[in-house]
BADOPA-600683 format. One record per residue (C-alpha): z, y, x. Coordinates in Angstrom, 1 decimal, always signed. Layout:
% residues N
<vexgu <Z,Y,X>>
...
% end
This chain:
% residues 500
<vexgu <-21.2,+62.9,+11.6>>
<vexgu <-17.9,+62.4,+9.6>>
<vexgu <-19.6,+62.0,+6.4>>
<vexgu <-22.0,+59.5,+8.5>>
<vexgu <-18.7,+57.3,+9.4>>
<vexgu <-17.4,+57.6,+5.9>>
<vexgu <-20.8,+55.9,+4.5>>
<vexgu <-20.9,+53.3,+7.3>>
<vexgu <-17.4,+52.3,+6.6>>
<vexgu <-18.2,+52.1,+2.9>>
<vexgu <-21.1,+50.2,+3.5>>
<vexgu <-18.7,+47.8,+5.8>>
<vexgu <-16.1,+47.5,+3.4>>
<vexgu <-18.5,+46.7,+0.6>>
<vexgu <-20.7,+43.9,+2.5>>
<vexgu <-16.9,+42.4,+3.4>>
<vexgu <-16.4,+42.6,-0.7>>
<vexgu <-19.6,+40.8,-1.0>>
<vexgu <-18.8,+37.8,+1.2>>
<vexgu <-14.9,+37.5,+0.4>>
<vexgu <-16.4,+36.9,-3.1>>
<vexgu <-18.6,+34.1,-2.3>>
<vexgu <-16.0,+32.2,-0.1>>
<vexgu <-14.3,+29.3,-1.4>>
<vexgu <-10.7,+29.8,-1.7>>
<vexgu <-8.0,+28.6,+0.5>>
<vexgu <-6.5,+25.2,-0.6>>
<vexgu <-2.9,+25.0,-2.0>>
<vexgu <-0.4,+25.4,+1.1>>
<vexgu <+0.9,+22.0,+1.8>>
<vexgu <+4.1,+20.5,+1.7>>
<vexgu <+6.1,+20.2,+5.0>>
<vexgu <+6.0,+16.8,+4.9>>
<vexgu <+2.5,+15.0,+4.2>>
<vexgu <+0.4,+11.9,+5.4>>
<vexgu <-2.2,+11.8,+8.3>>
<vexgu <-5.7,+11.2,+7.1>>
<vexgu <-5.0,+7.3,+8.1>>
<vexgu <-2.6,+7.4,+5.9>>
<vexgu <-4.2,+8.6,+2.6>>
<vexgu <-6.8,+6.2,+3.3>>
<vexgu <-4.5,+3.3,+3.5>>
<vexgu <-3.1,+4.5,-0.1>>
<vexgu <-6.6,+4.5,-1.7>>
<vexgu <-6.9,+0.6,-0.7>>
<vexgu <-4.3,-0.2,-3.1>>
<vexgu <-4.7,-4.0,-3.1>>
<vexgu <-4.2,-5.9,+0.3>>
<vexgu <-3.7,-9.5,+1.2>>
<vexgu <-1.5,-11.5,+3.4>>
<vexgu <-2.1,-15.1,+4.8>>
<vexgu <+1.2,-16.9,+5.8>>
<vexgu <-0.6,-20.0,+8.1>>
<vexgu <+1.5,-21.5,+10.9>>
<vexgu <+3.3,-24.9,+11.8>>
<vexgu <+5.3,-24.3,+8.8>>
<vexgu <+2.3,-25.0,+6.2>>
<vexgu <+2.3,-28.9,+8.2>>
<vexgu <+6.2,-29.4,+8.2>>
<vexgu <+7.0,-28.0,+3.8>>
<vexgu <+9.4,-25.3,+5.5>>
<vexgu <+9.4,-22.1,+4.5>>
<vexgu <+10.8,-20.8,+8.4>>
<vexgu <+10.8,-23.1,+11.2>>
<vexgu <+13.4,-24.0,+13.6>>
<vexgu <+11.3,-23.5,+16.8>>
<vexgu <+10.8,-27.3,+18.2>>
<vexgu <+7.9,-28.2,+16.0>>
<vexgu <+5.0,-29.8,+18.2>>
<vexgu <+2.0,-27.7,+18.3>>
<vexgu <+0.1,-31.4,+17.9>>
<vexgu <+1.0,-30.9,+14.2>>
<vexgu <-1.2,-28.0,+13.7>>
<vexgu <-4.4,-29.5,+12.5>>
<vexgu <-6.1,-27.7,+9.8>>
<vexgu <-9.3,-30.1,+9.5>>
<vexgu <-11.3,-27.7,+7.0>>
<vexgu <-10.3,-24.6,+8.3>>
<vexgu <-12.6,-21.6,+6.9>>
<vexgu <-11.7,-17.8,+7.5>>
<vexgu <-15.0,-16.6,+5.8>>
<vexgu <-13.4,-18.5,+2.9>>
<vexgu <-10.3,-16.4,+3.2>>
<vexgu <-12.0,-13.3,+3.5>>
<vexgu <-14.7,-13.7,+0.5>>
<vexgu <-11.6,-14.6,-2.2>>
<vexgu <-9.7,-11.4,-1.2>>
<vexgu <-12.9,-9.2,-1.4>>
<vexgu <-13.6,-11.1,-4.9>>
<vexgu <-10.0,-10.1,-5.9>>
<vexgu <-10.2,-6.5,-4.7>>
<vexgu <-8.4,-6.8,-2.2>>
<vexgu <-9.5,-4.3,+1.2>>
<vexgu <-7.4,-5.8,+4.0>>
<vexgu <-6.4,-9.3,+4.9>>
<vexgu <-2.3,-9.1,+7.4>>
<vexgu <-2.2,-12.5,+9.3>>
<vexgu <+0.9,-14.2,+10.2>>
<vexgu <-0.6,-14.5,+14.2>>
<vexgu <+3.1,-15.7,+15.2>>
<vexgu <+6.0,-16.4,+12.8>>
<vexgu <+9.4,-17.0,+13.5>>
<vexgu <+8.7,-20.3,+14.8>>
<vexgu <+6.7,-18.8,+17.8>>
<vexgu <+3.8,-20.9,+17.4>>
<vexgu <+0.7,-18.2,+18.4>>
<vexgu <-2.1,-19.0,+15.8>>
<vexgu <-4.4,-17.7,+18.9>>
<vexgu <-4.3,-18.9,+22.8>>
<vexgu <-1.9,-16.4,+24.7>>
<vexgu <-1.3,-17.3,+28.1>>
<vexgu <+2.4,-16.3,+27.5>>
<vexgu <+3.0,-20.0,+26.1>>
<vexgu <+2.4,-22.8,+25.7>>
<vexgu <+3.6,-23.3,+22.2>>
<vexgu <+0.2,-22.1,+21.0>>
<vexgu <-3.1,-23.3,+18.9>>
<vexgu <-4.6,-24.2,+22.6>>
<vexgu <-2.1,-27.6,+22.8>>
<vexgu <-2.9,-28.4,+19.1>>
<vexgu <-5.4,-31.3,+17.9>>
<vexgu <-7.4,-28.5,+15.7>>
<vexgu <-11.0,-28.0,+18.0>>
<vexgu <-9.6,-29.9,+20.7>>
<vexgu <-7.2,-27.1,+21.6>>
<vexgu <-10.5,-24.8,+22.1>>
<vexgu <-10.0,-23.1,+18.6>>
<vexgu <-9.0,-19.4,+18.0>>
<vexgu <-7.4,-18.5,+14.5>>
<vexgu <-6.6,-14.8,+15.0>>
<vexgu <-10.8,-14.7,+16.8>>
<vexgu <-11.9,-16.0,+13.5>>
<vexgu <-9.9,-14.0,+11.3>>
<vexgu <-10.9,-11.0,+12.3>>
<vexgu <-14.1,-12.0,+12.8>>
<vexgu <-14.1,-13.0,+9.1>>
<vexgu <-12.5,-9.6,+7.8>>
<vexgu <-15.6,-7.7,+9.5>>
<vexgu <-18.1,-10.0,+8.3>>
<vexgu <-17.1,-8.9,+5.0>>
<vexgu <-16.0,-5.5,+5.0>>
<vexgu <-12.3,-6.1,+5.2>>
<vexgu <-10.0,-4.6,+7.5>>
<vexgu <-7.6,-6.7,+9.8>>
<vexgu <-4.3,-6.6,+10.4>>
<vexgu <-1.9,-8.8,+12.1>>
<vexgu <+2.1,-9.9,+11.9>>
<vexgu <+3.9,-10.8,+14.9>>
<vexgu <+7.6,-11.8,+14.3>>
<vexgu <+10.0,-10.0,+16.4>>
<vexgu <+12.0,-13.5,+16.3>>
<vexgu <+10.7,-16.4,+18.3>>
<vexgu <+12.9,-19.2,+17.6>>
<vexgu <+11.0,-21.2,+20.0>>
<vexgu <+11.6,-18.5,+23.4>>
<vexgu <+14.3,-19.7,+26.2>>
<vexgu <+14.5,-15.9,+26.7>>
<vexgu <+14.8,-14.6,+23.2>>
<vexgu <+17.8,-12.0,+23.4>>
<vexgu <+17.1,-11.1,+27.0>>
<vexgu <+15.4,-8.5,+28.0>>
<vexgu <+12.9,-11.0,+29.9>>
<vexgu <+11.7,-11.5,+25.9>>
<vexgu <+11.1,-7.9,+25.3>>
<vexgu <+8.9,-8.5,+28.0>>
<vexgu <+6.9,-11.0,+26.6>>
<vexgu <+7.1,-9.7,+23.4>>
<vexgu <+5.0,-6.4,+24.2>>
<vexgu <+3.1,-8.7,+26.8>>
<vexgu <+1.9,-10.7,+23.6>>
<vexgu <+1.2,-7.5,+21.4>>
<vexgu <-1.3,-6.2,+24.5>>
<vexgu <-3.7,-9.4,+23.9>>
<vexgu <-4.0,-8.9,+19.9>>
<vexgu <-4.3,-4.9,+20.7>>
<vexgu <-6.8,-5.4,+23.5>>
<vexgu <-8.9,-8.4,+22.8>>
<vexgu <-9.2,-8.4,+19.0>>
<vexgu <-11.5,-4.9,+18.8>>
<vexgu <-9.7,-3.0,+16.4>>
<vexgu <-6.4,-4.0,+14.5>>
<vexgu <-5.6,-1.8,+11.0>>
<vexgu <-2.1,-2.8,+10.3>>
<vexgu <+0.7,-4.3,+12.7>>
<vexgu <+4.0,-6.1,+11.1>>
<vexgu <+7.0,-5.8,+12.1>>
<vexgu <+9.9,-7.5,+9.7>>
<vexgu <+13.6,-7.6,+9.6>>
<vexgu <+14.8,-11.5,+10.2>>
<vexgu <+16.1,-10.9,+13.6>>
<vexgu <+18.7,-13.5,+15.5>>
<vexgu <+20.4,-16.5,+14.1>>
<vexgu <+19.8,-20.5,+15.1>>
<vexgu <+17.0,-21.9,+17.4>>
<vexgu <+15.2,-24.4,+19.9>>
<vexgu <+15.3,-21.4,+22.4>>
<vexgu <+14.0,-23.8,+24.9>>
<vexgu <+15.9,-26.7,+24.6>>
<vexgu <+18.9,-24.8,+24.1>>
<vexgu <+19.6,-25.1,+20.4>>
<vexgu <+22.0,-22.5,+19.6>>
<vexgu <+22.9,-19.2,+17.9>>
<vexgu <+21.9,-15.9,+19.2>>
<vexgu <+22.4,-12.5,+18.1>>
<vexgu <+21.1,-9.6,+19.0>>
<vexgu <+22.4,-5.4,+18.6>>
<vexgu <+19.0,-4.5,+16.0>>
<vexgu <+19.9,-0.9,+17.3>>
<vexgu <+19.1,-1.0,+20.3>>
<vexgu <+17.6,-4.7,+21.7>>
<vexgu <+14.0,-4.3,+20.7>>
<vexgu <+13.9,-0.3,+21.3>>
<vexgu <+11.3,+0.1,+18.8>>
<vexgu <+10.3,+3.5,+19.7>>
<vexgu <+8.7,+2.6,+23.1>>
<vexgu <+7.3,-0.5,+21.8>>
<vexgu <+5.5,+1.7,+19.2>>
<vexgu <+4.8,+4.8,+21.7>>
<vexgu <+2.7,+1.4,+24.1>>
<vexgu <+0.9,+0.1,+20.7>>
<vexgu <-0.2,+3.6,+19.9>>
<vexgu <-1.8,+4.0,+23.5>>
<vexgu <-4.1,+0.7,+23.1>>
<vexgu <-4.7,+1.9,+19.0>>
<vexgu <-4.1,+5.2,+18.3>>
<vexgu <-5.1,+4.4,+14.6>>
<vexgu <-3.4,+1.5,+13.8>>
<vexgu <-0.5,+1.8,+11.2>>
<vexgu <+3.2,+0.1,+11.8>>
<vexgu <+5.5,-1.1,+9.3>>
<vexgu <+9.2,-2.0,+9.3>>
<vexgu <+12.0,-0.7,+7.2>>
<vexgu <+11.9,+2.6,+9.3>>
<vexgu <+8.3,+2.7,+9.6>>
<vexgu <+6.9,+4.9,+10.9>>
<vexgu <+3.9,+4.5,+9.0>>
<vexgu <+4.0,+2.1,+6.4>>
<vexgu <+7.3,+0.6,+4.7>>
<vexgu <+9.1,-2.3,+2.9>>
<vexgu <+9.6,-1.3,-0.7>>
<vexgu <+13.1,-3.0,-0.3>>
<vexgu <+12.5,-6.7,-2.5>>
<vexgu <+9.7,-9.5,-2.1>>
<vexgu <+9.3,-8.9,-6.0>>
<vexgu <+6.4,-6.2,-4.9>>
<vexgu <+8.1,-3.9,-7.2>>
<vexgu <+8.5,-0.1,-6.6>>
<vexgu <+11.4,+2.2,-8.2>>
<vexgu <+10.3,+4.3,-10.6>>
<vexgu <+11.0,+6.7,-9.2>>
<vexgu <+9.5,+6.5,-5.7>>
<vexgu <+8.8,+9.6,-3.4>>
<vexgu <+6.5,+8.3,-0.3>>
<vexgu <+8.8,+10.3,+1.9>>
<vexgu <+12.0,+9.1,+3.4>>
<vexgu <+14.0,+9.8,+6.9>>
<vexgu <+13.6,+7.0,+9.0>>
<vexgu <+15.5,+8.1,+12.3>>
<vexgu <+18.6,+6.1,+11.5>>
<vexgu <+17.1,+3.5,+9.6>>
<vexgu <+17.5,+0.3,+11.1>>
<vexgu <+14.8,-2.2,+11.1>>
<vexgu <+16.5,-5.7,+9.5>>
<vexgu <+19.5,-3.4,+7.9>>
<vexgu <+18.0,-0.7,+5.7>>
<vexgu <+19.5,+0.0,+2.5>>
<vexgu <+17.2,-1.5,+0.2>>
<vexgu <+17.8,+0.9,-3.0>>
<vexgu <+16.9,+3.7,-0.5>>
<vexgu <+13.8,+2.0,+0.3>>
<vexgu <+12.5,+1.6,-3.2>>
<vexgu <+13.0,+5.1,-3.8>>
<vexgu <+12.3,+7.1,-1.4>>
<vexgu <+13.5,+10.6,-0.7>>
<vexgu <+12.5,+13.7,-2.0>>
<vexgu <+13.9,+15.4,+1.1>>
<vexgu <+13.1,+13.0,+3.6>>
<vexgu <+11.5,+14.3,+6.7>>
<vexgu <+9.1,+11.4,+7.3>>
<vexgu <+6.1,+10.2,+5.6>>
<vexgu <+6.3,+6.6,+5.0>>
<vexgu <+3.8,+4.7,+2.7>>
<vexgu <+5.7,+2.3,+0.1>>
<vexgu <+4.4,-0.9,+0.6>>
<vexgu <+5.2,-4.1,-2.0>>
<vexgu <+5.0,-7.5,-0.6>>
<vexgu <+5.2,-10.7,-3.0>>
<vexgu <+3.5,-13.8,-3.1>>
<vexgu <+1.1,-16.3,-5.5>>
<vexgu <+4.0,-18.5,-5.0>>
<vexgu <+7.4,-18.8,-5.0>>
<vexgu <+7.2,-19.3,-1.0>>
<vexgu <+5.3,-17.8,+1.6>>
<vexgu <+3.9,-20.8,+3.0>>
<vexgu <+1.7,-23.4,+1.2>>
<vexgu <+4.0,-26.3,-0.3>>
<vexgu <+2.1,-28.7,-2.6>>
<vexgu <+4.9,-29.3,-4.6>>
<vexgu <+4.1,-25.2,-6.0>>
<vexgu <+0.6,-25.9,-6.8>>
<vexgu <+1.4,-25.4,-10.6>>
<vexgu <+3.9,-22.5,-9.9>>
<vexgu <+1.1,-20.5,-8.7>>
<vexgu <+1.4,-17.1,-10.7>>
<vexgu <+0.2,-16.2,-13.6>>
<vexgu <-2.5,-13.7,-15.0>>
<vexgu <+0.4,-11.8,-17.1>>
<vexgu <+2.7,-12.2,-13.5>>
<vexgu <+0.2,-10.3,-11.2>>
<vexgu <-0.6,-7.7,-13.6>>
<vexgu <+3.2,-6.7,-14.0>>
<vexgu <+3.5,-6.8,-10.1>>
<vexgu <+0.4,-4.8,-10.1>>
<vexgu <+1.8,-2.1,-12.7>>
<vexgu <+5.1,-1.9,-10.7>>
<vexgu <+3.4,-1.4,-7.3>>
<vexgu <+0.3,+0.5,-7.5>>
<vexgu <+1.1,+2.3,-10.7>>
<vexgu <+4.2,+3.2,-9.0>>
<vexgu <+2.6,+5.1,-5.7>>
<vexgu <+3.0,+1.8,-4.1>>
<vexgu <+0.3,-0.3,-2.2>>
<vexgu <+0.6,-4.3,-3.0>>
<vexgu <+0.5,-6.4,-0.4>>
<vexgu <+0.1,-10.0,-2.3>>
<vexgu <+0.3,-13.3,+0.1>>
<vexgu <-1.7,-16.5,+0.0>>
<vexgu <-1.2,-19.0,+1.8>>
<vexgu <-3.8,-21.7,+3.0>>
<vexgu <-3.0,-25.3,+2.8>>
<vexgu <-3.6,-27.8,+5.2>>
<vexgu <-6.9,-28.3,+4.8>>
<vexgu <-6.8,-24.6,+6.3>>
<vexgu <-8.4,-23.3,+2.7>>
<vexgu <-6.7,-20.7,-0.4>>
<vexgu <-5.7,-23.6,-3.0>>
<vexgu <-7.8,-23.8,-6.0>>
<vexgu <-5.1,-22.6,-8.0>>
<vexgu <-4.6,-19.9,-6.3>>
<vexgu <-8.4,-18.8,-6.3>>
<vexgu <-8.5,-19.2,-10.3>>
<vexgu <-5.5,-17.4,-10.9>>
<vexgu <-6.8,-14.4,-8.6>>
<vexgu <-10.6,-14.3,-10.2>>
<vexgu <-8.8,-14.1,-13.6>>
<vexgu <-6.5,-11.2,-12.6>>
<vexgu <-9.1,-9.3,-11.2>>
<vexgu <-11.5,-10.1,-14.3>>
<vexgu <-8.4,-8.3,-16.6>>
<vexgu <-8.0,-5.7,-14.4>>
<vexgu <-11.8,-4.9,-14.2>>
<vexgu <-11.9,-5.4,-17.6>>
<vexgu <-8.7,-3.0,-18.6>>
<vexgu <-9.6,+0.0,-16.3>>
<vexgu <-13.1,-0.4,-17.4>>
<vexgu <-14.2,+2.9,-19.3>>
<vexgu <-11.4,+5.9,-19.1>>
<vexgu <-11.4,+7.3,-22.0>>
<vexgu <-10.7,+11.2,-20.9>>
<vexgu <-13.8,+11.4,-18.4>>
<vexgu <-15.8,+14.1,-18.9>>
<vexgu <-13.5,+15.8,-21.5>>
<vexgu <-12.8,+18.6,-22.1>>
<vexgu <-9.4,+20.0,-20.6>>
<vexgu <-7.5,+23.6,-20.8>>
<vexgu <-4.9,+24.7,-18.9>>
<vexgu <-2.6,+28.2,-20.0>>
<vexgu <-2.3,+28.4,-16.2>>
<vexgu <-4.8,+27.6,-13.2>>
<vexgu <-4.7,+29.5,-9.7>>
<vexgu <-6.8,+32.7,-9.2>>
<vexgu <-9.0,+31.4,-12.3>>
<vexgu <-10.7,+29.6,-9.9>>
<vexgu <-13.0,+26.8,-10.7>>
<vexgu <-12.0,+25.2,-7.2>>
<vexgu <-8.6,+24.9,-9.4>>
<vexgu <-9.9,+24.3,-13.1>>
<vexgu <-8.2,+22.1,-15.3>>
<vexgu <-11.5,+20.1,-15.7>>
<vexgu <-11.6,+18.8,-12.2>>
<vexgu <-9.0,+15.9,-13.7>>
<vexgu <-11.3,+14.3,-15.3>>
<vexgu <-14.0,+14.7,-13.2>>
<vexgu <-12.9,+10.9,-11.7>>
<vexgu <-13.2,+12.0,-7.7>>
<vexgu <-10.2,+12.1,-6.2>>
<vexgu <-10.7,+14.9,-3.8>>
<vexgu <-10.8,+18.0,-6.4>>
<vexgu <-8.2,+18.9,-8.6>>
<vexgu <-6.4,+21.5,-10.9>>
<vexgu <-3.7,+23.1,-9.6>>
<vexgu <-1.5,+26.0,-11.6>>
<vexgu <-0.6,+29.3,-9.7>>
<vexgu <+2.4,+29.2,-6.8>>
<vexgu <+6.0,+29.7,-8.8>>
<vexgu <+4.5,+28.4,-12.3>>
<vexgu <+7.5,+26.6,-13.4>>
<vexgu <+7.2,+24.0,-16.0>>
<vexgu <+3.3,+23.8,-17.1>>
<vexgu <+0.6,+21.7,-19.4>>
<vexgu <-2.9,+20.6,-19.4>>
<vexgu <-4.2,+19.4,-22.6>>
<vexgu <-7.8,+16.8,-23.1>>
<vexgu <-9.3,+17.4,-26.5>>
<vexgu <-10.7,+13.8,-26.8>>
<vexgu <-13.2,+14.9,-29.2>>
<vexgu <-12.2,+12.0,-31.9>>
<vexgu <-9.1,+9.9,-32.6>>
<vexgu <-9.1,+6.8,-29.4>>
<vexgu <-6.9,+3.7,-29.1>>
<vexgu <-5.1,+3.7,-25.4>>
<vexgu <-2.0,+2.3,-24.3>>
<vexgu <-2.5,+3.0,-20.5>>
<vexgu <-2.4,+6.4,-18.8>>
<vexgu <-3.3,+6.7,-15.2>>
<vexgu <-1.9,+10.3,-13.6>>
<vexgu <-2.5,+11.0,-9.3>>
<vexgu <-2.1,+13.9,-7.2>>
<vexgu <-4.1,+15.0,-4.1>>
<vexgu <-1.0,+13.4,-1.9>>
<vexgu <-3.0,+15.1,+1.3>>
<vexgu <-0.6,+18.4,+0.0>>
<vexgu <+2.1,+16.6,-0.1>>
<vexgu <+4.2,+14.6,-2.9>>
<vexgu <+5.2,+17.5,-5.7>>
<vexgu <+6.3,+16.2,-9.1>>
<vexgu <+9.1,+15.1,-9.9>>
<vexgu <+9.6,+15.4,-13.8>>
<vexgu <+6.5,+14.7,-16.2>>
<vexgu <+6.0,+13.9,-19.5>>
<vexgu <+2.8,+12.7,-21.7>>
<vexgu <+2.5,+13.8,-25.5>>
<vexgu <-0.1,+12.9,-27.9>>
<vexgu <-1.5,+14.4,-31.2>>
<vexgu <-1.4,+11.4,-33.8>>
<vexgu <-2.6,+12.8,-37.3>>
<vexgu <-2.1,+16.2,-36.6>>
<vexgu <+1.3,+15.8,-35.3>>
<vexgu <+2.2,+16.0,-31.3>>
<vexgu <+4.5,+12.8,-30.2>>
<vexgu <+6.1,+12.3,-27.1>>
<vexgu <+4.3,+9.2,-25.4>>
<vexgu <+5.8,+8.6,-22.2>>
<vexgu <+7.7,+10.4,-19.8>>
<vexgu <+8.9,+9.9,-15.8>>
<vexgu <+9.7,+10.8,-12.3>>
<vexgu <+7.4,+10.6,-9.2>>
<vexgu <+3.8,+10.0,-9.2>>
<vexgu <+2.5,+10.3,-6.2>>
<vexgu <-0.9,+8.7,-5.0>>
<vexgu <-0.6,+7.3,-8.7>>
<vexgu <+1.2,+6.6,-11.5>>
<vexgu <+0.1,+4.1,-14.2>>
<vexgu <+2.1,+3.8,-17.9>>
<vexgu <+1.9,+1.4,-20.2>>
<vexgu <+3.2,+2.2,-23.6>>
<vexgu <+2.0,+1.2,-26.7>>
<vexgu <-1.1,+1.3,-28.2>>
<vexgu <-1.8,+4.7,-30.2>>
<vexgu <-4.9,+6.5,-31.7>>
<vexgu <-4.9,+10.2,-31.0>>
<vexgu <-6.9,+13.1,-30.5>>
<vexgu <-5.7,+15.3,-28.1>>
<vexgu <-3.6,+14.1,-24.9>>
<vexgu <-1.1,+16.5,-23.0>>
<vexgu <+0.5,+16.3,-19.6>>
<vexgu <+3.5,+18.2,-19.3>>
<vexgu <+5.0,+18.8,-15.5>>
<vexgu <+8.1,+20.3,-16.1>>
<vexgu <+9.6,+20.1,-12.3>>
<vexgu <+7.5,+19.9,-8.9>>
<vexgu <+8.4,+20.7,-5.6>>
<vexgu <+5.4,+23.2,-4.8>>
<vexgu <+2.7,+24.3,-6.9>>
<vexgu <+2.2,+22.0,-9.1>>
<vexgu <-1.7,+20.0,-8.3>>
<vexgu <-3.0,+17.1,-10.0>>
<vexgu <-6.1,+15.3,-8.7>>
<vexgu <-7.1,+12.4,-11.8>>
<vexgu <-6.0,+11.9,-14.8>>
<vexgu <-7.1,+8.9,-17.2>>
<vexgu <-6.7,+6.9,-21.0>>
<vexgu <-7.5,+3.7,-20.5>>
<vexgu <-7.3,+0.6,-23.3>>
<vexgu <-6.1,-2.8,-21.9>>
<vexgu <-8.2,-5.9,-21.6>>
<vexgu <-7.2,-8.0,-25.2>>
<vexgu <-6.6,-10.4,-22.4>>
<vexgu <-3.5,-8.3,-21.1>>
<vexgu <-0.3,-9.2,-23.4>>
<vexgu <+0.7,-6.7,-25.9>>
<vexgu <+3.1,-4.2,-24.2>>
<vexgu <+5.4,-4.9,-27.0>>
<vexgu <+5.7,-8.7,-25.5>>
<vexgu <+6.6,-7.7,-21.9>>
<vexgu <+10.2,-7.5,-21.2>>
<vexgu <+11.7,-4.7,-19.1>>
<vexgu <+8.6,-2.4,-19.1>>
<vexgu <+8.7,+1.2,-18.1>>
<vexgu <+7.7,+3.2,-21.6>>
% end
């Protein structure tokens, strides 16, 4: 019987062998910190839109006062599907409407007020913007968000708590009878001069405490668990700390946002990030076509251009950032002409520039890859997907992968991410190259994040080398890439304070 047990338990042991051999192995342990699966898919838009619209486009100001007439809001051509087919053109994957700005005009008929589209001349008061927004965004596969200004400079009650009330009130309709909402805005310009009803005065208000932020939030996440809020403080999603819709190069997605305080952040802290912060909050970089948010036809030839959007694209997205560019309609209700040329031809260089990278399919070694694992081979970053990736045994200290590019190529863009679902890691890289036999130090930095895009100058190598020297965690990268820019693109050697 005994040696009976001792074969059975063999046997056991064995057929467990057998199957532990075939199972995929465990993923890298994550960081403490990382983003919810909402999150990382609002990273891997990259490119989204804003439409600054309200009485402000009729009256040339940039933010109005609060008295303006609603009878002044007639936008004769108006066309969302418009809107919505030049930011899909452009790249773009989600469209943020201003639904109220600090005016408090309500581009859609609340019955809070009266200061709304419903006592405007545009459809005979029967018309709906935010309806056929959203409507528009769906139509063509864009998601929809929506900004609502904290401010109403147009609200007898505003620094009451009777506006709090309406406030949240007005938030229930665009949560409720809109379907779903992607994105909700929430800025900083808080208190100052206003109508206020007929009052015309100055009110301020205590930013830490007046709006109490975290029950608003707790109420939006009941109607829409999956919509994402930004502020300064977040929680999901926030301001990269200018209107340039430029990241720090350095920029960890992770910051604490408990004493942050939306309208009074420190901005430097904001473009950075911290590597010890305890929340995960997406960088986001707002800018606009124009100088100003709102349509003024005096900046119809200030619109920006091609070279413009492509540095504010390479200082926002290729710094783990997500760009968040604004056009604004004109009065006819339609994106300007200028403004649609100067996006097709930004798109066309990018397209054109990212193209064909020039390390897919290489080949790639690594001294050092977890358990020798193909799960974790060097090869899965070039494999262009986003989900598989090399990563280097736990404790590795500093370590290289290396792409033998076959043959001598001509790049001056490299394109590095990491699978940010672990977490954020790296925090000292550096790129070499082999140029005639000889290994040369390309480019070096900080953060990468979701991703990291260099430009440097163009060089013709052979062999391409990523060096992490300090991470966090075990060191993970998901995509790497060589890409040569569009001849359309100036010469990096032309751009003035570039990151090398």
């Amino acid at each position: 019987m005994r040696m009976i047990r001792i074969f059975n338990i063999s046997v056991a042991l064995f057929c467990f062998l057998l199957i532990s051999c075939g199972q995929e192995p465990k993923d890298i342990a994550p960081n403490p910190v990382i983003p919810t699966p909402n999150q990382v898919e609002y990273q891997k838009m990259e490119f989204i839109g804003f439409i600054h619209f309200t009485v402000n486009t009729f009256t040339d100001k940039e933010w109005g006062y609060g008295d303006e007439s609603p009878k002044i809001f007639n936008p004769v051509d108006f066309d969302a599907n418009q809107w919505a087919r030049v930011a899909k053109n452009a790249g773009m994957r989600q469209l943020i409407l201003t639904a109220k700005h600090h005016d408090g005009f309500c581009l859609w008929p609340s019955k809070y007020t009266e200061h709304s589209v419903k006592n405007s001349p545009w459809k005979d008061g029967k018309g709906d913007i935010v309806r056929e927004f959203v409507d528009a965004c769906r139509r063509h596969g864009l998601k929809a968000g929506l900004y609502l200004s904290p401010w109403d400079r147009n609200h007898a009650n505003y620094g009451t708590p009777a506006y709090i009330a309406y406030y949240r009130n007005q938030l229930k309709e665009l949560l409720t009878e809109y379907d779903e909402i992607s994105e909700l805005w929430f800025d900083g310009a808080n208190g100052g001069t206003g109508y206020y009803g007929g009052a015309r005065e100055e009110r301020r208000i205590d930013r830490t405490t007046y709006y109490r932020w975290n029950e608003t939030w707790a109420m939006i996440k009941e109607l829409q668990p999956n919509v994402l809020l930004f502020s300064d403080a977040g929680p999901d999603i926030r301001w990269i700390g200018n209107e340039k819709g430029y990241a720090g190069k350095t920029n960890w997605s992770t910051i604490n946002n408990a004493n942050i305080v939306v309208g009074s952040a420190d901005i430097g802290y904001l473009n950075s990030g911290d590597p010890d912060g305890k929340n995960w909050v997406i960088p986001l970089c707002n800018t606009s076509i124009r100088p100003g948010w709102f349509y003024h036809e005096k900046e119809d030839n200030r619109v920006k251009t091609t070279q413009q959007l492509l540095d504010v694209y390479y200082k926002s997205v290729g710094r783990n950032g997500v760009l968040l560019l604004n056009i604004p309609p004109d009065r006819r209700g339609l994106f300007h002409e200028n403004d649609i040329q100067a996006l097709k031809e930004f798109r066309s260089v990018l397209d054109e520039t990212f193209a064909t990278n020039l390390a897919s399919g290489k080949s790639v070694d690594a001294a050092n890859f977890r358990q020798r694992n193909k799960k974790f081979a060097p090869a899965n970053i070039v494999d262009e997907d986003l989900d598989s990736y090399w990563a280097a045994d736990d404790q590795a200290g500093e370590v290289s992968l290396e792409i033998d590019l076959g043959k001598p190529v001509l790049f001056d863009r490299i394109m590095i991410q990491e699978p940010i679902r672990f977490g954020q890691r790296i925090s000292e890289f550096e790129i070499k190259g082999r140029v005639n036999g000889e290994w040369k130090r390309l480019a070096s930095g900080t953060t990468i994040g979701y991703k990291r895009i260099l430009r440097i100058p163009p060089v013709q190598s052979d062999r391409a080398q990523l060096v992490i020297k300090k991470s966090n965690n075990t060191p993970a990268i998901s995509n790497f890439g060589l890409f040569k820019a569009s001849p359309r693109e100036r010469s990096v050697q032309a751009v003035s304070m570039l990151e090398y």
